[in-house]
N, C-alpha and C positions, 0 to 999 in steps of 0.2 A: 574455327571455320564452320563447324556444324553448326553453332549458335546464329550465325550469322547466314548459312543458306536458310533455317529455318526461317527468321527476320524479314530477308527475301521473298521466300513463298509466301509470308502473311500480306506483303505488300501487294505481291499479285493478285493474292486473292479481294484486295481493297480495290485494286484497280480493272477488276473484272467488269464491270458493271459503267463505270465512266466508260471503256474501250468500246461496249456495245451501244454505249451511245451517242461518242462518235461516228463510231458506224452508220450508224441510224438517219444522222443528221446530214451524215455528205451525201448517203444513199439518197437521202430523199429532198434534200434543198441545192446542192450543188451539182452543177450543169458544168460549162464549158470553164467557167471565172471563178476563180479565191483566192479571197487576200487571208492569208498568214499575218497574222499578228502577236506582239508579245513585249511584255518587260521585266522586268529583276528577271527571277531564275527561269521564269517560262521560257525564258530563250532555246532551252535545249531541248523540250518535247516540240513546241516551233517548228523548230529548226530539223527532229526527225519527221515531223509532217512533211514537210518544205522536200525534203531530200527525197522521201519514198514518192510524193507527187511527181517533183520534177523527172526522176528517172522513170517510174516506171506508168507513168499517163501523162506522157510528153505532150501532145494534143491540147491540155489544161494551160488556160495562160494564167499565173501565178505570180501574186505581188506578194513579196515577202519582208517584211520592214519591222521596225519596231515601232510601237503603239503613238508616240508622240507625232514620228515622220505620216505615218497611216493619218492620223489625226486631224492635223495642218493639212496634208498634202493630196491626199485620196478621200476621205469622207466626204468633204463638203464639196464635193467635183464627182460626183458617181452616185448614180440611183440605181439602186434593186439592184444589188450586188451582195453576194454572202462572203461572211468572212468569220473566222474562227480565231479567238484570242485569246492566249495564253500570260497567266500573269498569278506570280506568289505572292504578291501584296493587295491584298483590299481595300488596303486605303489608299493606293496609291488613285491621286484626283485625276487623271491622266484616263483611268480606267475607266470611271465613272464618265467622264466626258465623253469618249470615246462611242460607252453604248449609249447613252442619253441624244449625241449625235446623228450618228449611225441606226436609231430608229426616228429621229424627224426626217431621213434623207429616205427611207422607207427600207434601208439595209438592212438584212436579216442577218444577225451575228449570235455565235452561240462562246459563250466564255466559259473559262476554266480555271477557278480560282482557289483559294484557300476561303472556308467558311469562317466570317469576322464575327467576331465576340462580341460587339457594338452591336444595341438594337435599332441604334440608327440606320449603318449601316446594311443589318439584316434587312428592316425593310426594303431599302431601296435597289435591293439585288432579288426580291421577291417580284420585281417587275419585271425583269430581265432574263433570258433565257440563259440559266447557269447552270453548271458540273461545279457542285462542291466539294474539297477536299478537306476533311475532318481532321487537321494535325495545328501544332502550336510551334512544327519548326519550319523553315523556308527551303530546307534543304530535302527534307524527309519529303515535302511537299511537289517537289519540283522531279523528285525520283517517282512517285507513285504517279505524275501527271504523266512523267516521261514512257514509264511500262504500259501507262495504260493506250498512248498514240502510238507506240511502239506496236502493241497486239492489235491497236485498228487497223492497222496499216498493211499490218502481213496477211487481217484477214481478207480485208480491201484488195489488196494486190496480190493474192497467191495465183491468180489467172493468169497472170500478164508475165512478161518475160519469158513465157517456159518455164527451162529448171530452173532456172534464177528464182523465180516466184516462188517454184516449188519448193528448194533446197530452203529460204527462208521461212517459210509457211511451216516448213518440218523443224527449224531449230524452234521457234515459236512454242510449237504442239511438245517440245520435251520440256521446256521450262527453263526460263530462267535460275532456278535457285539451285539446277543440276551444274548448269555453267558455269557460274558463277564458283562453285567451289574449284575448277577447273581452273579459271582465270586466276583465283589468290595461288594454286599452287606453282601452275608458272610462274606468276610475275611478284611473286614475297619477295625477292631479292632486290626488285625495282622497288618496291614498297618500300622495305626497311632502309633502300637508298636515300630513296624521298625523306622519311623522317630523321634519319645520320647528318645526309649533307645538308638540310632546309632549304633549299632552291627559294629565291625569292620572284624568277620569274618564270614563266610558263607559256612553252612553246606549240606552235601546231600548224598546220598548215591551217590555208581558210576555212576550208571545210569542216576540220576539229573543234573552229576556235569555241562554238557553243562548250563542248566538254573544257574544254582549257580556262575557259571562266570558270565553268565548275569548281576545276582542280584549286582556282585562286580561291574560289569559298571556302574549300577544305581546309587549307593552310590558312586561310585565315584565321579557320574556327582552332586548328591548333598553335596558334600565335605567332602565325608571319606572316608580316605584311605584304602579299604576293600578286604580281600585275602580268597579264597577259601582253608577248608581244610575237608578233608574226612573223613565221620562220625564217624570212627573207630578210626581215631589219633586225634580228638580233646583234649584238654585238655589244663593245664597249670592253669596261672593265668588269669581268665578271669572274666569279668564283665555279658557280654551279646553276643548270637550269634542270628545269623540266621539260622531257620533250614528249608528246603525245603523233602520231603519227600509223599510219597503215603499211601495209606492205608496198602498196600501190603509190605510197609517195617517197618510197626509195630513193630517187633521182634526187628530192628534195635534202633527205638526211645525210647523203653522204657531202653536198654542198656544203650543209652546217657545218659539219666535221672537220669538214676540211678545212673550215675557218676557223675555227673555233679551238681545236683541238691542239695544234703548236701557239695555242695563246696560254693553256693550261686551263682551260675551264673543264672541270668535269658537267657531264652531257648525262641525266639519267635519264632512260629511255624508256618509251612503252609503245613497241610498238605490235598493233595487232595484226596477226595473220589471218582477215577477215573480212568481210564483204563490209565495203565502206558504210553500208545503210547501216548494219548492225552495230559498228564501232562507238556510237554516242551513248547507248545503254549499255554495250560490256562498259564501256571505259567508267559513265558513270557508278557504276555497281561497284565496281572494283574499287573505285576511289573511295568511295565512301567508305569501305572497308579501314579506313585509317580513324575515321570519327568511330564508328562501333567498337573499335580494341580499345580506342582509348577513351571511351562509357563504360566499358568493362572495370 
């Protein structure tokens, strides 16, 4: 567990530097409009931008999609418009389209990718306003994207809300990698669930579902083949799931159970007792915590 706050901390400290300039870029390019964009694992920093905007700068009208829908659907219909895109793959052509697009439309977009190995590819992100992130996995990548929108965000928003601002603006300032050892000691039980019973699907409400993809990567990466489905349509014949969830969606888990439960499916659970902006970085931190033991 110690091996693994330290791990933590060093990621923070990688993602110090990308957070200050997001900061930087909404401070000084975005106005009333942003579109949110994102593919493969970028979905879940995304998706913490998406969440700290919509709550706490209600005001901001906000399109949130993924990079193909953006692509088709909004690029080529909107001038001078800024938007920020999240994506783990560099090669995905989708990306390159997207800003090749989105600067003949005169849209000012700032991306945040994994730096490609290809000197093709280098060049042609050498044009382009980008946040490079230095790793060789999609998973490590998409956690250091995730910590480092996470710290823009609380520093962004520690105004607003009151204490709400305040109170996250203070977990922020102690660090992740103090939490984080907190999070494995509660929930090791749910962990070692996860690994005993192999759940192959993985639950959440909407809000979660960015982490609940997460969770499918992990189990994927230790050899099960695992598919996200929404807390409302589970069902069928099932052995075991995953369920991801907050305190605040209680009304929702006891539903599941209640169906679920005289069917005999065991239900491993995690659920956080925690302000819902926070819950996609505990939860991803924590998960990952099953790839790191098992690199050990």
């Amino acid at each position: 567990m110690k091996k693994y706050a330290v791990y933590v901390a060093e990621l923070e400290e990688r993602a110090k530097s990308l957070a200050e300039a997001i900061v930087f870029f909404i401070n000084t390019r975005v106005r009333d409009k942003l579109v949110i964009s994102y593919s493969d694992l970028g979905y879940i920093p995304a998706h913490i931008l998406y969440g700290f905007t919509l709550v706490m700068d209600p005001d901001k009208h906000v399109v949130f999609e993924d990079t193909d829908t953006v692509q088709h659907y909004v690029v080529p219909y909107r001038e001078n418009f800024v938007s920020i895109l999240f994506s783990t793959d560099p090669y995905n052509p989708s990306i390159i389209n997207y800003m090749q697009t989105s600067r003949v439309m005169g849209n000012e977009t700032l991306l945040l990718t994994v730096k490609p190995g290809d000197e093709r590819f280098k060049q042609i992100y050498s044009s382009f306003n980008t946040l490079q992130v230095d790793v060789n996995e999609e998973i490590e990548a998409s956690i250091i994207m995730s910590i480092a929108t996470y710290y823009a965000c609380i520093k962004l928003y520690s105004g607003k809300l009151g204490s709400r601002g305040t109170r996250l603006f203070k977990h922020g300032e102690e660090g992740l990698s103090i939490i984080v050892e907190e999070l494995i000691s509660k929930y090791m039980d749910a962990l070692e669930k996860i690994v005993y019973d192999k759940p192959v699907i993985v639950s959440s409400p909407a809000f979660l579902k960015p982490a609940s993809i997460f969770a499918t990567s992990i189990l994927d990466k230790l050899g099960l083949n695992a598919h996200f489905e929404d807390i409302s349509r589970v069902g069928g014949r099932l052995e075991s799931i995953l369920l991801l969830a907050t305190t605040v969606d209680e009304h929702l888990v006891k539903r599941l159970k209640f169906r679920l439960t005289p069917a005999g499916v065991k239900i491993n659970e995690i659920i956080m007792n925690t302000d819902p902006l926070e819950a996609h970085i505990y939860l991803i931190l924590l998960l990952y915590y099953l790839i790191f033991i098992h690199k050990q």
